[in-house]
Biopython code that builds the backbone (N, CA, C, O; Angstrom):
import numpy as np
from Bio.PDB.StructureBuilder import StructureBuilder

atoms = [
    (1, "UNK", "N", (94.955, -84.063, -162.742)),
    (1, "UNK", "CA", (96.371, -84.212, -162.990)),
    (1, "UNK", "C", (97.116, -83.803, -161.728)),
    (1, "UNK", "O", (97.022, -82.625, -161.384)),
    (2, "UNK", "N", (97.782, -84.570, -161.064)),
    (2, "UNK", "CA", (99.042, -84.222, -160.529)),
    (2, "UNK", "C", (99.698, -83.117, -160.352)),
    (2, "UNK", "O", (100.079, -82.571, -161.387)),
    (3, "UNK", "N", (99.994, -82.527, -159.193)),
    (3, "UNK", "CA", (101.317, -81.342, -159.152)),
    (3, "UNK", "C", (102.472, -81.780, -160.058)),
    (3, "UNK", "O", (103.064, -80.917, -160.706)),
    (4, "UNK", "N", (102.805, -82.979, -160.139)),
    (4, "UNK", "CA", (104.131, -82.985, -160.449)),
    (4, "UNK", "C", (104.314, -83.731, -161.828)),
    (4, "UNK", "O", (105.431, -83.962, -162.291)),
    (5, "UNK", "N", (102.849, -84.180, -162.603)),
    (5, "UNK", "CA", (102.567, -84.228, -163.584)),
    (5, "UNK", "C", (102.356, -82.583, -164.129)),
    (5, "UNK", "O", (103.008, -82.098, -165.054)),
    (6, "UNK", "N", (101.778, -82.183, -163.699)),
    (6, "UNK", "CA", (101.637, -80.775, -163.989)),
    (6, "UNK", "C", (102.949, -80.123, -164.094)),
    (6, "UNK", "O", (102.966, -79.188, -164.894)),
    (7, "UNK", "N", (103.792, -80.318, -163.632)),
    (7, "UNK", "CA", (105.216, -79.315, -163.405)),
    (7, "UNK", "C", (106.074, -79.731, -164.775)),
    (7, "UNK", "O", (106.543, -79.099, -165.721)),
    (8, "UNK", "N", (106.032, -81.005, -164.409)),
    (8, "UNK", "CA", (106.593, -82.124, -165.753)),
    (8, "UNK", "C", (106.487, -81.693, -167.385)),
    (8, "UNK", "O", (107.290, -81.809, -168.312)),
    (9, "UNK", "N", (105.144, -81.151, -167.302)),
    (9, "UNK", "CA", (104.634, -80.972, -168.710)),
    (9, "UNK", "C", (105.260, -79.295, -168.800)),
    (9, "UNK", "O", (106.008, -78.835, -169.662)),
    (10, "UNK", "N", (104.616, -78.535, -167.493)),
    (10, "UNK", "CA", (105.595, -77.180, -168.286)),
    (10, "UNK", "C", (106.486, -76.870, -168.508)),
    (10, "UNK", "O", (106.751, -75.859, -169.158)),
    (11, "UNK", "N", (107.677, -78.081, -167.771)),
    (11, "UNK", "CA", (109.172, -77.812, -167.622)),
    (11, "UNK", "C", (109.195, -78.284, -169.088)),
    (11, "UNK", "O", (109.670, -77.457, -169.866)),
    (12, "UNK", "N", (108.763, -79.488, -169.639)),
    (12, "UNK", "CA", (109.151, -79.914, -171.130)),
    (12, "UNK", "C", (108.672, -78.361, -172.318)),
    (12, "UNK", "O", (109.393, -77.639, -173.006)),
    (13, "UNK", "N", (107.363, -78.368, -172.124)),
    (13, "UNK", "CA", (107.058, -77.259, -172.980)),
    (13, "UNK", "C", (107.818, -75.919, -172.820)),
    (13, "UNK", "O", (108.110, -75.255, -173.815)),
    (14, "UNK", "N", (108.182, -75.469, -171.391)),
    (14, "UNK", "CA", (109.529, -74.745, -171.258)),
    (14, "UNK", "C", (111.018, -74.540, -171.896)),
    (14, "UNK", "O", (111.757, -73.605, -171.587)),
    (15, "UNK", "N", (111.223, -75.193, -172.497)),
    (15, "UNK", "CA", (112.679, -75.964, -173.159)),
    (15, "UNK", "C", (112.331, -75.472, -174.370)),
    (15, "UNK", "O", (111.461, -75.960, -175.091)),
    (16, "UNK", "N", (112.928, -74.603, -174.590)),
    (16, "UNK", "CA", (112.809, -74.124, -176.419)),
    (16, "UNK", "C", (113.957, -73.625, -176.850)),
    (16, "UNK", "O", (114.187, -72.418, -176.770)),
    (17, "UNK", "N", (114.631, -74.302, -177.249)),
    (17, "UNK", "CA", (116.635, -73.598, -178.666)),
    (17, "UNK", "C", (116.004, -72.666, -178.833)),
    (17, "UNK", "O", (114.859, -72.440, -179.224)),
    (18, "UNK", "N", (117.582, -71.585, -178.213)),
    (18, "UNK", "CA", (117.693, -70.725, -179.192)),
    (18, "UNK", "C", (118.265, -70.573, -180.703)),
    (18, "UNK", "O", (118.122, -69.721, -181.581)),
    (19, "UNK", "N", (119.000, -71.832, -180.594)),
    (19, "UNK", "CA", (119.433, -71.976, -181.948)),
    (19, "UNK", "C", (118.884, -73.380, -182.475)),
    (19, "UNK", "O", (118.851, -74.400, -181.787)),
    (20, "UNK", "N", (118.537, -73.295, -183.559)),
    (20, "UNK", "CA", (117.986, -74.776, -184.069)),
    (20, "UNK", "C", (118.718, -74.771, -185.933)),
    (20, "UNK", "O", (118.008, -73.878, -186.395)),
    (21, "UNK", "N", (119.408, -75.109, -186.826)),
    (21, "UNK", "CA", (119.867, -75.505, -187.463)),
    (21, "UNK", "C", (120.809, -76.098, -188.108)),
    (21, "UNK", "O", (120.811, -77.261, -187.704)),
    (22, "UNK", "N", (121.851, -75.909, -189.116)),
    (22, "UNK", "CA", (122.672, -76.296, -189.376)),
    (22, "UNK", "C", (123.985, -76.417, -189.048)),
    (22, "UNK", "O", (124.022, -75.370, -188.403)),
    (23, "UNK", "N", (125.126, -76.850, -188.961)),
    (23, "UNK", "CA", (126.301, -76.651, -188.409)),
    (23, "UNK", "C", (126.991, -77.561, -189.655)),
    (23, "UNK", "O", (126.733, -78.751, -189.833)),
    (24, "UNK", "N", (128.056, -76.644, -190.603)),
    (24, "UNK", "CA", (128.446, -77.335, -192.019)),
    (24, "UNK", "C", (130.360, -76.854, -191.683)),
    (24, "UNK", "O", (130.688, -75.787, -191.163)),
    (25, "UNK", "N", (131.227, -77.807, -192.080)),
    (25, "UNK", "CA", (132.501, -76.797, -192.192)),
    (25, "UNK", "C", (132.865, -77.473, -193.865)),
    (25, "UNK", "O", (132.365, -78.382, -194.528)),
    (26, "UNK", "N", (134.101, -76.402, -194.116)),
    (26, "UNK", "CA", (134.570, -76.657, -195.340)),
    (26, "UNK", "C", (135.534, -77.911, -195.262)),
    (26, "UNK", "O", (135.452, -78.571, -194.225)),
    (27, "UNK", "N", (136.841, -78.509, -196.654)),
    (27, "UNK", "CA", (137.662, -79.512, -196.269)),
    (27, "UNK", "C", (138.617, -77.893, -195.734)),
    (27, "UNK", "O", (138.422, -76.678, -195.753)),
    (28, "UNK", "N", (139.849, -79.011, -195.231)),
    (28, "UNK", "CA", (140.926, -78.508, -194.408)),
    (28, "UNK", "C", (141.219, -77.835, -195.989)),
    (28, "UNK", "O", (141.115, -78.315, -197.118)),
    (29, "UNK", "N", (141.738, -76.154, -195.347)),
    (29, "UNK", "CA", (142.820, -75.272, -195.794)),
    (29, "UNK", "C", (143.940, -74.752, -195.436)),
    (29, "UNK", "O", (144.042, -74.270, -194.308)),
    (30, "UNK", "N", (144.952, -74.747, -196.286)),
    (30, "UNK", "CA", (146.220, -74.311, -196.224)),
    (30, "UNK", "C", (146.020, -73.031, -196.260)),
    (30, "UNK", "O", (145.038, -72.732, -196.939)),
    (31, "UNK", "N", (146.763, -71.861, -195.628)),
    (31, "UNK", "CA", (146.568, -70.596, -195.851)),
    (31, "UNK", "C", (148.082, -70.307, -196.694)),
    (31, "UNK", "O", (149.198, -70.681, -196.333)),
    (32, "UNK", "N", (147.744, -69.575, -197.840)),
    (32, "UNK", "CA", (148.825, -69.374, -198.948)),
    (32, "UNK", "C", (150.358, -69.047, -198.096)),
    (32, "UNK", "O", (150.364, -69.079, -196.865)),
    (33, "UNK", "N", (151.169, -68.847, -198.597)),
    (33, "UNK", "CA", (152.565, -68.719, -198.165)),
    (33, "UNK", "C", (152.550, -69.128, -196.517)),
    (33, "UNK", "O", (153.418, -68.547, -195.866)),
    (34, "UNK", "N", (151.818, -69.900, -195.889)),
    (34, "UNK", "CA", (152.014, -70.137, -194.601)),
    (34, "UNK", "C", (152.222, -71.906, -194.386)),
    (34, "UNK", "O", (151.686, -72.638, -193.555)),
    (35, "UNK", "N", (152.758, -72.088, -194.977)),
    (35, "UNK", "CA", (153.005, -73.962, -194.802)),
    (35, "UNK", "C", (152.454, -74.390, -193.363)),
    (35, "UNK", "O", (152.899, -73.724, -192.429)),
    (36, "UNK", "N", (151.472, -75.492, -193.027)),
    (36, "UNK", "CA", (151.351, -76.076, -192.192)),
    (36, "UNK", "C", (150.314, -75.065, -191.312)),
    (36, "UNK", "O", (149.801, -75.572, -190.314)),
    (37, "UNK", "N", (150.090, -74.118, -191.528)),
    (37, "UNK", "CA", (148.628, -73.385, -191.205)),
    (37, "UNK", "C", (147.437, -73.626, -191.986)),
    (37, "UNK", "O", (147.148, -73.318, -193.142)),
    (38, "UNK", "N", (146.702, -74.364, -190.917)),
    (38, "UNK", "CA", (145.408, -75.275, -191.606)),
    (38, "UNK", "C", (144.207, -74.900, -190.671)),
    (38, "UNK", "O", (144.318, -74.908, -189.445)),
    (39, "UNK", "N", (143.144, -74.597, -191.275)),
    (39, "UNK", "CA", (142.161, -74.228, -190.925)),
    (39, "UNK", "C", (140.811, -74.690, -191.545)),
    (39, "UNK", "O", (140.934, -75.086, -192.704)),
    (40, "UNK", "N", (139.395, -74.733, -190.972)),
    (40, "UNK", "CA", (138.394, -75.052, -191.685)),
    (40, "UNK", "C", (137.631, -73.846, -191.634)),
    (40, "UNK", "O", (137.724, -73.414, -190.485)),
    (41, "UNK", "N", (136.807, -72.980, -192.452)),
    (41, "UNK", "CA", (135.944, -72.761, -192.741)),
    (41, "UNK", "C", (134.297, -73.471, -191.742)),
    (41, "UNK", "O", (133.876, -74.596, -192.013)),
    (42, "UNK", "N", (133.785, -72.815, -190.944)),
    (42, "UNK", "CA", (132.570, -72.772, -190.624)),
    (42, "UNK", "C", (131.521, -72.319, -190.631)),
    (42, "UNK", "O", (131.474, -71.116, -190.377)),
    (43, "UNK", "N", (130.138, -73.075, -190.930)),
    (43, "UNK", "CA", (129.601, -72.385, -191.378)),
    (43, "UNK", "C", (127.739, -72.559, -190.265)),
    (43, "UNK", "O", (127.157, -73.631, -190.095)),
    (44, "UNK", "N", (127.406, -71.617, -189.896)),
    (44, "UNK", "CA", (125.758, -71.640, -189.435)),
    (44, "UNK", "C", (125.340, -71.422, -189.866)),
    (44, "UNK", "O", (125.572, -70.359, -190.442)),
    (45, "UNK", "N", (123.598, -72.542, -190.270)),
    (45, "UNK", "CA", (122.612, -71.683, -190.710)),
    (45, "UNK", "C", (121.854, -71.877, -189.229)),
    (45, "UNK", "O", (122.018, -72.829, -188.466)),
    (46, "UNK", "N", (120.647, -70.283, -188.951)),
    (46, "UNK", "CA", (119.731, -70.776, -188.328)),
    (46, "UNK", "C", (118.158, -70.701, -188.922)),
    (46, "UNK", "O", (117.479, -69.702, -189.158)),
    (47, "UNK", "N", (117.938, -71.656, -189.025)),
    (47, "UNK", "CA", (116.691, -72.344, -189.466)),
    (47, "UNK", "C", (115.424, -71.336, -188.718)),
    (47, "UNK", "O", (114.291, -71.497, -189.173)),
    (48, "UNK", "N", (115.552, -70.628, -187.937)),
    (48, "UNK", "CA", (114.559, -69.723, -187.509)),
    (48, "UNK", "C", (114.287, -68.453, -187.633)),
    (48, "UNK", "O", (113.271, -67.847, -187.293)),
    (49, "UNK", "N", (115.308, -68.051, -188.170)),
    (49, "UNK", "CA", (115.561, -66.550, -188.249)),
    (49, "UNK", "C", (116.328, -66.725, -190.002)),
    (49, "UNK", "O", (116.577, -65.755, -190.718)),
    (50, "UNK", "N", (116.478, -67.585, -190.229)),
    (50, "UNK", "CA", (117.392, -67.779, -192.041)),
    (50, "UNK", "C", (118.516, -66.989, -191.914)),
    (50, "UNK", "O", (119.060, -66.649, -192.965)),
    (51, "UNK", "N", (119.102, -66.530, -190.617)),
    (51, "UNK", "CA", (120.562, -66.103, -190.333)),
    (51, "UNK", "C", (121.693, -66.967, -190.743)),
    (51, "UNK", "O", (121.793, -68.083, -190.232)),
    (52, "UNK", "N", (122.677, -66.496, -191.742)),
    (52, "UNK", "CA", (123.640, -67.236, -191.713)),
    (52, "UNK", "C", (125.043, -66.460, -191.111)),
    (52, "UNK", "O", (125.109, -65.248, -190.907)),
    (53, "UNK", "N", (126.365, -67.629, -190.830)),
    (53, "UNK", "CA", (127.057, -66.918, -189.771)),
    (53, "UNK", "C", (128.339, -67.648, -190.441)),
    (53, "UNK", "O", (128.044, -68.653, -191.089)),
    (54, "UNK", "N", (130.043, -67.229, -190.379)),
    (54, "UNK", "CA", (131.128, -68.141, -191.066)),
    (54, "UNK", "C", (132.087, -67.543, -190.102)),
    (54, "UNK", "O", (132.134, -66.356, -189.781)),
    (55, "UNK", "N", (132.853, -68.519, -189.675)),
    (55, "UNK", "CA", (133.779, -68.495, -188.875)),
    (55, "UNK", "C", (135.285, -69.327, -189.336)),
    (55, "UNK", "O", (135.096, -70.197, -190.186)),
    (56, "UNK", "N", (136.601, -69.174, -188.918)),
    (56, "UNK", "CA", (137.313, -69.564, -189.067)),
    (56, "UNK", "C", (137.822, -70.200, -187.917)),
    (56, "UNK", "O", (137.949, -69.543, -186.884)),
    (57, "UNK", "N", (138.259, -71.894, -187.976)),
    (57, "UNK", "CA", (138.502, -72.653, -187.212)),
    (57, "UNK", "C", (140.258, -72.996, -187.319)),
    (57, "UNK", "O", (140.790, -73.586, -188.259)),
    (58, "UNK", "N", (140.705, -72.652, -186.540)),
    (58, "UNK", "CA", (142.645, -72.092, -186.962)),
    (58, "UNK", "C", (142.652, -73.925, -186.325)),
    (58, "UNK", "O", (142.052, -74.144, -185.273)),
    (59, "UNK", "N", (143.355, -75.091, -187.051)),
    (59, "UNK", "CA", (143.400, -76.262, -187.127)),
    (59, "UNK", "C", (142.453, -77.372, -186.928)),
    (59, "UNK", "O", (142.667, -78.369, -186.239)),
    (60, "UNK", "N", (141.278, -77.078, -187.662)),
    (60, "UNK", "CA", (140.158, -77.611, -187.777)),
    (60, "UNK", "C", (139.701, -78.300, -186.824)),
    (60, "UNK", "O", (140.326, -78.342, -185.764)),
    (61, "UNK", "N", (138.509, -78.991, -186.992)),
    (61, "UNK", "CA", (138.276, -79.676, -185.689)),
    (61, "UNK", "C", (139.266, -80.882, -185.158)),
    (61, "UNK", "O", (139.385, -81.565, -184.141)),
    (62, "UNK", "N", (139.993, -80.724, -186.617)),
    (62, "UNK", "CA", (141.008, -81.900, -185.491)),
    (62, "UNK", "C", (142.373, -81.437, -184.929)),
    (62, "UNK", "O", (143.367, -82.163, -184.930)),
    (63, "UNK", "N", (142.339, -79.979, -184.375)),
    (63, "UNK", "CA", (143.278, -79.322, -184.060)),
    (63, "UNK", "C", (142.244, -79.185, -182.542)),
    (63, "UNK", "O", (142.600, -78.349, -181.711)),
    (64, "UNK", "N", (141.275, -79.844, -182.325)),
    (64, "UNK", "CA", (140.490, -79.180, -181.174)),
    (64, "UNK", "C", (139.802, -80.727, -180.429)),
    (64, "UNK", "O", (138.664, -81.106, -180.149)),
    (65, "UNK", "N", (140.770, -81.136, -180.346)),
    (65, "UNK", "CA", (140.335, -82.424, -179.593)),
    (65, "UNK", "C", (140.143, -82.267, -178.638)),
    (65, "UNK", "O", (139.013, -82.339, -178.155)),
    (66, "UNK", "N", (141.527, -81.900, -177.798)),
    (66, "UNK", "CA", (142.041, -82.081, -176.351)),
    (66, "UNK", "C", (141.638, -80.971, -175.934)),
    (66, "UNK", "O", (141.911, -80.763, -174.752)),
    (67, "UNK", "N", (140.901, -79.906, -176.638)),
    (67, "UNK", "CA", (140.455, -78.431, -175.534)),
    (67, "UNK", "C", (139.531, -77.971, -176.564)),
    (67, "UNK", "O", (139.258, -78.583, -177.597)),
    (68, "UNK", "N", (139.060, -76.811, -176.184)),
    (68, "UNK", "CA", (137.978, -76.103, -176.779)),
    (68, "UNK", "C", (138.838, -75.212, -177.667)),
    (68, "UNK", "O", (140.044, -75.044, -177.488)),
    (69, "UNK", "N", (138.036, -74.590, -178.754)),
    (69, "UNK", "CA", (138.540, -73.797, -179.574)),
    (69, "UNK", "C", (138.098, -72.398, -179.444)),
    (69, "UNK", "O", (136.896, -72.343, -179.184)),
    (70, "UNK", "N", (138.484, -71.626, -179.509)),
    (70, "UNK", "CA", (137.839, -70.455, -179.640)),
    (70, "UNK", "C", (137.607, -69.943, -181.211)),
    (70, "UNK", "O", (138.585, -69.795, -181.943)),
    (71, "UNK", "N", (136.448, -69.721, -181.614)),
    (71, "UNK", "CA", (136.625, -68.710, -183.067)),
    (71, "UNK", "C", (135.341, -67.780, -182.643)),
    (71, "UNK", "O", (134.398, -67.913, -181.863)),
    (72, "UNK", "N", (135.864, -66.607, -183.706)),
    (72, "UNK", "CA", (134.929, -65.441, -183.463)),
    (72, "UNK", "C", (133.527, -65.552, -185.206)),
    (72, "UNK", "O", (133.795, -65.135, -186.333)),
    (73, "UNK", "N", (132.441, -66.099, -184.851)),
    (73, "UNK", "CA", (131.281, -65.747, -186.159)),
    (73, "UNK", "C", (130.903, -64.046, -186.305)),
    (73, "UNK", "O", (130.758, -63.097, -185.536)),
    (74, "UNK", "N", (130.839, -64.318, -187.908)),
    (74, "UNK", "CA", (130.577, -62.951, -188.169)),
    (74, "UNK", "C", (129.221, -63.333, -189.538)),
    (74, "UNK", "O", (129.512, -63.974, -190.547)),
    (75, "UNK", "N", (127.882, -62.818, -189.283)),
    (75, "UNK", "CA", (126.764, -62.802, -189.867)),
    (75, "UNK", "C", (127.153, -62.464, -191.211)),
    (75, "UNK", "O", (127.869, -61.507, -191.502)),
    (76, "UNK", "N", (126.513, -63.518, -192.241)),
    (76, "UNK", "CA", (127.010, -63.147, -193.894)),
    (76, "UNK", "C", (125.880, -63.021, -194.564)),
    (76, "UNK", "O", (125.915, -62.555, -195.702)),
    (77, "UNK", "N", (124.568, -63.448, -193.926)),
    (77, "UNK", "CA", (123.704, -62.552, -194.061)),
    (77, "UNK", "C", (123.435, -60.652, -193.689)),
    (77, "UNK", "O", (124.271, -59.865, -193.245)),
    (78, "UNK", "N", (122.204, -60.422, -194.011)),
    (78, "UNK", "CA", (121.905, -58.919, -193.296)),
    (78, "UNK", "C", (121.702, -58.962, -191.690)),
    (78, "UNK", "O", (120.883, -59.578, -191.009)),
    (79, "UNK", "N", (122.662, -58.155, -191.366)),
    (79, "UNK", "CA", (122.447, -58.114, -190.158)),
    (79, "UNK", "C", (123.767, -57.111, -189.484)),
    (79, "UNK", "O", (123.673, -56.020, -188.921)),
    (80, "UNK", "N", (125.039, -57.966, -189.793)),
    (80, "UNK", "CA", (126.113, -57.682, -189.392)),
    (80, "UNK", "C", (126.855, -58.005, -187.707)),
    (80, "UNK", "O", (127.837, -57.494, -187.169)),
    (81, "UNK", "N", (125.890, -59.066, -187.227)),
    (81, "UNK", "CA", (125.980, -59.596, -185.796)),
    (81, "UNK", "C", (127.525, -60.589, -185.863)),
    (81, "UNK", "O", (127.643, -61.606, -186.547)),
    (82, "UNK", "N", (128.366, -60.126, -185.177)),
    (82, "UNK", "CA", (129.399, -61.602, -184.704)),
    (82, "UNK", "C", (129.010, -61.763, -183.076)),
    (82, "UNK", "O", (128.223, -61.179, -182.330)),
    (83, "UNK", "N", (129.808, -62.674, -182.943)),
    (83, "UNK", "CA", (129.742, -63.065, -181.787)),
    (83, "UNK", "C", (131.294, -64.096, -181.272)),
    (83, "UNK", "O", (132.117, -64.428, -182.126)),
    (84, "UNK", "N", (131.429, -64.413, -180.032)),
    (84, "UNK", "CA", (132.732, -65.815, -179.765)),
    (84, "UNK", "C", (131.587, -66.312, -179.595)),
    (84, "UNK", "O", (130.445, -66.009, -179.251)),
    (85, "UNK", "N", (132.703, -67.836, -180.198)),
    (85, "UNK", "CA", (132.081, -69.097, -179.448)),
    (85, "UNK", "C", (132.897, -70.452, -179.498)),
    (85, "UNK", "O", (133.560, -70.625, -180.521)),
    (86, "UNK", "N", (132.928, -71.258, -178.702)),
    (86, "UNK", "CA", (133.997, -72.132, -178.092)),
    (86, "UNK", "C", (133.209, -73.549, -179.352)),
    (86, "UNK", "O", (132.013, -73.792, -179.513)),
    (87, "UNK", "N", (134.581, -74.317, -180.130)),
    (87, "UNK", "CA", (134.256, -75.451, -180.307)),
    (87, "UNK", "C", (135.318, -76.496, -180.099)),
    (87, "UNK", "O", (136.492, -76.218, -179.856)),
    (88, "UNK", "N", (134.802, -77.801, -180.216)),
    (88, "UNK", "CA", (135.861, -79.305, -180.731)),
    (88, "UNK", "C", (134.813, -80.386, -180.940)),
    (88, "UNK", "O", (133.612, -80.608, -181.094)),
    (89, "UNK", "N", (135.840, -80.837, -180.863)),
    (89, "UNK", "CA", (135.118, -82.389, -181.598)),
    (89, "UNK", "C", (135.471, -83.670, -180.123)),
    (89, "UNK", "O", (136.503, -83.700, -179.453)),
    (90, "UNK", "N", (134.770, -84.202, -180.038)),
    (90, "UNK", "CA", (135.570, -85.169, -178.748)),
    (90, "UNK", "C", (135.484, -86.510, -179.386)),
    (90, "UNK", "O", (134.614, -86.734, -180.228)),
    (91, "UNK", "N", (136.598, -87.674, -178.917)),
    (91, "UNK", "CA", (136.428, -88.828, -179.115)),
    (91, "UNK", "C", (135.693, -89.635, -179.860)),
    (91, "UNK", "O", (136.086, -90.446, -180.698)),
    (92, "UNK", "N", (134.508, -89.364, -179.499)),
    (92, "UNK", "CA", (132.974, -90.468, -180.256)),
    (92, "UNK", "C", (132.617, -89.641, -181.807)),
    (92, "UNK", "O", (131.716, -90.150, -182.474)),
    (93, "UNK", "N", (133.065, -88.830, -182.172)),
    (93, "UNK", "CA", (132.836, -87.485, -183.166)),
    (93, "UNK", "C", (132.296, -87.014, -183.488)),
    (93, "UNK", "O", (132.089, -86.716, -184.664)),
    (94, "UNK", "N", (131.410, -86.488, -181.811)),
    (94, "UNK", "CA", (130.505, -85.193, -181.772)),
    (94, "UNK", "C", (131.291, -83.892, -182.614)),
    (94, "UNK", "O", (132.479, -83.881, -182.939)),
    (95, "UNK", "N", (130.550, -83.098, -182.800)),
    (95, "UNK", "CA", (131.214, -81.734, -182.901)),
    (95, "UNK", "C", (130.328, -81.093, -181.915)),
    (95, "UNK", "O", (129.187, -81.450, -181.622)),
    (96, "UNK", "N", (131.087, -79.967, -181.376)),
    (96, "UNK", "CA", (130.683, -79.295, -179.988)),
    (96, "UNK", "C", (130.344, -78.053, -180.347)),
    (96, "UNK", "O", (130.835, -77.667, -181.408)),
    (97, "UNK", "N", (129.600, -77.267, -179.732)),
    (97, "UNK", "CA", (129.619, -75.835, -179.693)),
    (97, "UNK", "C", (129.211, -74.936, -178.604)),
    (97, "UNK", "O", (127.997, -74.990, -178.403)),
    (98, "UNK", "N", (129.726, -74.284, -177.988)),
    (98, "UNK", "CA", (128.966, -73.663, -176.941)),
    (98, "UNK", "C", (129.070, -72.235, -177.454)),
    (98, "UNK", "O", (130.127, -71.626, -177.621)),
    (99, "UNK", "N", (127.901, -71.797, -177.672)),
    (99, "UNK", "CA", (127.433, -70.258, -177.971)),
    (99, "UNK", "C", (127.926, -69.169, -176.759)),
    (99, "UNK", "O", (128.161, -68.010, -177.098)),
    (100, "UNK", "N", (128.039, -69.475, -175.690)),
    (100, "UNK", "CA", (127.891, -68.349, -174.655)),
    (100, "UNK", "C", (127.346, -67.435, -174.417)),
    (100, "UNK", "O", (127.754, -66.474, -173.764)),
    (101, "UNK", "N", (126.002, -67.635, -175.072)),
    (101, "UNK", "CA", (125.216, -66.860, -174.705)),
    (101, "UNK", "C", (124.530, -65.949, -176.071)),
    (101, "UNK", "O", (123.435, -65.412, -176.242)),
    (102, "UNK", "N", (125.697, -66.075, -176.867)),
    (102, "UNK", "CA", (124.812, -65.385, -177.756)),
    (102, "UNK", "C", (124.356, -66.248, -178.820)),
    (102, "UNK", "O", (124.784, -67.349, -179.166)),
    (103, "UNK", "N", (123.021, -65.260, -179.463)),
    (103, "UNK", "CA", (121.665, -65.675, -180.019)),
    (103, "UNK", "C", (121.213, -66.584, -178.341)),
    (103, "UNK", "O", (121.149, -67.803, -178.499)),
    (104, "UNK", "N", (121.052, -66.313, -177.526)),
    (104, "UNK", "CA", (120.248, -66.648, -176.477)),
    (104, "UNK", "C", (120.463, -68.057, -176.188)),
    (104, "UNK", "O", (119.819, -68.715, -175.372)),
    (105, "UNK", "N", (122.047, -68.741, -177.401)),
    (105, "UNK", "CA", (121.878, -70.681, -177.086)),
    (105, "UNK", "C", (122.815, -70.363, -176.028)),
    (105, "UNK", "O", (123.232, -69.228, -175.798)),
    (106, "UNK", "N", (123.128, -71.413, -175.396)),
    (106, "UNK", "CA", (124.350, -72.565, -175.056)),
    (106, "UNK", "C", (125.016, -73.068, -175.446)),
    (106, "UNK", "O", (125.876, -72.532, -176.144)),
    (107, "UNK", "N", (124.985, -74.572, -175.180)),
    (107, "UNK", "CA", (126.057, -75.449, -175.620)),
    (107, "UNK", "C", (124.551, -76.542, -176.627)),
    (107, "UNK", "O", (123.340, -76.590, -176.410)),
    (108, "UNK", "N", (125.516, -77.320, -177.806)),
    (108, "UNK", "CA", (124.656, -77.985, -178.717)),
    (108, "UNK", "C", (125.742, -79.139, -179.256)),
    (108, "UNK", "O", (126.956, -78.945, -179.193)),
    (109, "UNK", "N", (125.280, -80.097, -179.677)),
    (109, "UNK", "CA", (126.516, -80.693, -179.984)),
    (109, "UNK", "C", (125.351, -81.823, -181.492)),
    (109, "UNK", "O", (124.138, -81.994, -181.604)),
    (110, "UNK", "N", (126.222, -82.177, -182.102)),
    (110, "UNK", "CA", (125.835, -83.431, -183.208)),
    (110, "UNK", "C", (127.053, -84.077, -183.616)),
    (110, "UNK", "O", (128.206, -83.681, -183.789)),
    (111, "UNK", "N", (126.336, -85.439, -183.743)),
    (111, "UNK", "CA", (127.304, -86.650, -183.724)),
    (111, "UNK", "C", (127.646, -86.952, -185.344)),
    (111, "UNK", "O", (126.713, -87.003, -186.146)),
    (112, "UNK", "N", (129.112, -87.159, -185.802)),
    (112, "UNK", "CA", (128.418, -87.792, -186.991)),
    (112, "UNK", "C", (129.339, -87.417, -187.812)),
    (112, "UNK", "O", (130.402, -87.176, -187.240)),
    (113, "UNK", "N", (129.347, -87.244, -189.175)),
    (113, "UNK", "CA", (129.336, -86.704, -190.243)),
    (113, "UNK", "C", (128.854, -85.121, -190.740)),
    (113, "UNK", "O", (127.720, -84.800, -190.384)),
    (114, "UNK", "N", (129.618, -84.140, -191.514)),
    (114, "UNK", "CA", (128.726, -82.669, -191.261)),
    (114, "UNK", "C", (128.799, -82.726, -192.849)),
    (114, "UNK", "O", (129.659, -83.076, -193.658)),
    (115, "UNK", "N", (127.562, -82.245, -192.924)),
    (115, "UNK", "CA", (126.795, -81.202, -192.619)),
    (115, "UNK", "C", (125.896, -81.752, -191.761)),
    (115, "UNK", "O", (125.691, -82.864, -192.248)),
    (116, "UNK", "N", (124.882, -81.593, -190.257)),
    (116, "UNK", "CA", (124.457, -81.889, -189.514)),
    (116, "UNK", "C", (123.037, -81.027, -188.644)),
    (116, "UNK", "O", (123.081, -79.798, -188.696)),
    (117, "UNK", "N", (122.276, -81.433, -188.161)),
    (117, "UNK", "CA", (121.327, -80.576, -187.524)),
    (117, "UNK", "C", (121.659, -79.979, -185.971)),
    (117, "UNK", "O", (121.934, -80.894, -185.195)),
    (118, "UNK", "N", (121.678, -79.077, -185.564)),
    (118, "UNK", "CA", (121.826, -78.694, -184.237)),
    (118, "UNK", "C", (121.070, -77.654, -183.842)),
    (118, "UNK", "O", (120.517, -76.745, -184.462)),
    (119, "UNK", "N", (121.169, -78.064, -182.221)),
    (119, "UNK", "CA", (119.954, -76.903, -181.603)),
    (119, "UNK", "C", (120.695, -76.713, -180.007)),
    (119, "UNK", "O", (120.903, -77.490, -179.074)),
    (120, "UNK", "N", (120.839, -75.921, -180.139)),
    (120, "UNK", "CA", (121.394, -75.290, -178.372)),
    (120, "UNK", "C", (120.544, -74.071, -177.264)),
    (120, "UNK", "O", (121.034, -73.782, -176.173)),
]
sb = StructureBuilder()
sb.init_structure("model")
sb.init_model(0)
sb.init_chain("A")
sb.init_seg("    ")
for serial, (resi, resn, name, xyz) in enumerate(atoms, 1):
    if name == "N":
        sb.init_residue(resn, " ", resi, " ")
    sb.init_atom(name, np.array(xyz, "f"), 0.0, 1.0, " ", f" {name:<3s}", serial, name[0])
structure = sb.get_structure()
């Protein structure tokens, strides 16, 4: 085999998510006595660890077209881990996410319809 067959194969087997599961939000909510404050409900599972995580998205993903969102997850499983992390939705209707680092992902994105699979 090749040096660069050789390199090829460990760089692929190299590549392993830190996050690999679900990415679900709720429909749009009104927050009581606040007219026109709308938000979604978010929700992670991770499929590797059975961590789950819920965040609040202050004008849902379609308040997050034109820029990134910021919301802060907070673990609703055992654990008690939050973390930030930046989302939106762009044009084609990915939904986005970039972890920054924590749980060890990045950025992950799925196209589509949610509830959806993702891995960053």
């Amino acid at each position: 085999m090749s040096f660069l067959s050789l390199l090829g194969v460990t760089l692929l087997a190299g590549h392993v998510s830190a996050f690999r599961g679900q990415l679900a939000a709720s429909a749009y909510t009104s927050k009581p006595n606040s007219p026109g404050f709308i938000y979604q409900n978010i929700y992670l599972t991770d499929y590797t660890t059975r961590s789950t995580y819920a965040a609040q998205l202050y004008g849902g993903f379609n308040g997050c077209t034109t820029s990134e969102c910021s919301v802060y997850f907070e673990e609703t499983s055992d654990g008690g881990y939050g973390f930030n992390a930046l989302m939106w939705r762009t044009s084609n209707g990915c939904h986005n996410i970039d972890f920054k680092g924590a749980l060890d992902a990045g950025h992950g994105y799925c196209c589509g319809s949610l509830p959806c699979y993702i891995t960053a």
